[in-house]
N, C-alpha and C positions, 0 to 999 in steps of 0.2 A: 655767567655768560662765558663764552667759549671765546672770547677777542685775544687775540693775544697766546693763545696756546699752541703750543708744539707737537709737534711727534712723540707721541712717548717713546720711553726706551723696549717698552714690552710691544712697540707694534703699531701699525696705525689704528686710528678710533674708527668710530662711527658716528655722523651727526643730521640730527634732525632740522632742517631749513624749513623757515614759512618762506612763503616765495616771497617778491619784491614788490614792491608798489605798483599797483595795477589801477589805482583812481580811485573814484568811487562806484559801485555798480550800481549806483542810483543814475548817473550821469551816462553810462553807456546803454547804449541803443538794441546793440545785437546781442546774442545767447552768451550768458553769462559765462561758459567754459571757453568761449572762444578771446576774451577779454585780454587785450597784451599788458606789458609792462608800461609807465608812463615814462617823462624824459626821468623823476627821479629813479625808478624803480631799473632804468637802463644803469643810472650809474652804479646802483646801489649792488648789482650781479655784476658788473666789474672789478666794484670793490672785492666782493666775494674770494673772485680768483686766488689773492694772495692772500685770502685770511684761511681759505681751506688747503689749498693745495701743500702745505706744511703739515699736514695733519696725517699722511699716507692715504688717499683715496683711490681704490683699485674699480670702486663700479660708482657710478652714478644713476639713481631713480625718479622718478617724478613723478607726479600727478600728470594726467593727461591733462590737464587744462593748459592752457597756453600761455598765461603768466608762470606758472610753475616752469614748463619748460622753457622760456625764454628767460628764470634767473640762471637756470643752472648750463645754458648752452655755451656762456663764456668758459667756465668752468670745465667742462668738456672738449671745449678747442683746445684751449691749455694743456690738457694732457693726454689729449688725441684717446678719448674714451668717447662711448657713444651713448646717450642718454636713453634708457631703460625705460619704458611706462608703464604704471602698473596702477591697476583701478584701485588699488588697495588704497594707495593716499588720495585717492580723489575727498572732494567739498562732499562729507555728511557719512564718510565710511566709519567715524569713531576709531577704536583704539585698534583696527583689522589689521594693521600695520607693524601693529609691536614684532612679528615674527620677522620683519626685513631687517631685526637689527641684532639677530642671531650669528652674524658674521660683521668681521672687522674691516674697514675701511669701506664704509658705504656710508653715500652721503643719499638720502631723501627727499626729496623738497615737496611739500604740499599745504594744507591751508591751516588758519588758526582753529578751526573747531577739530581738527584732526590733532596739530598739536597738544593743544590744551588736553583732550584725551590721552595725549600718551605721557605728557609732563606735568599735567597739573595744573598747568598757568597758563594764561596769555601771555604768547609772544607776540613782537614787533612785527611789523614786515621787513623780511632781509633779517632778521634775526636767526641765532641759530645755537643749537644744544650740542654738546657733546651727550653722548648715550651711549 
């Protein structure tokens, strides 16, 4: 896990984010990309701010769905960047994404079947890789 890491001295990273807590999607009503953060998934992209922002982040991406951009839009206030969307991390794109992380200091955020394709594993929500 990336908790607790630094800036390296060669430069800022790159890190892959599952978005925050968004419920369950049995429980909501309306089209599934539209889906926001819940009250933990609010706190949990607050936390975010000061676990990434140490890391050098020069661009931020998302998934267009609406929990993805609403972990990452704390993150972007913070350091007055503007959140990118890119169909590549959307819910069911598989590993179409591995080339966003061809350059350093880009944070991602999109879903666990897209993670799991580019790392291997299940992550959390609000969890997050360095890559």
């Amino acid at each position: 896990m990336a908790e607790g890491v630094e800036e390296t001295e060669r430069g800022p990273v790159s890190v892959l984010l599952r978005h925050a807590s968004a419920g369950d999607r049995d429980h909501w009503s309306g089209e599934d990309h539209l889906r926001p953060l819940d009250e933990r998934g609010h706190r949990q992209a607050a936390e975010l701010v000061d676990k990434l922002v140490p890391l050098g982040v020069l661009r931020i991406l998302s998934s267009p769905y609406t929990r993805c951009v609403d972990t990452v839009e704390p993150l972007a206030a913070a350091l007055g960047l503007e959140v990118e969307l890119d169909d590549r991390l959307a819910e069911g794109t598989g590993a179409a994404a591995a080339e966003l992380f061809r350059e350093e200091g880009v944070v991602a955020c999109t879903h666990g079947d897209v993670c799991h394709a580019l790392v291997g594993r299940h992550m959390k929500k609000g969890e997050f890789a360095v890559i």
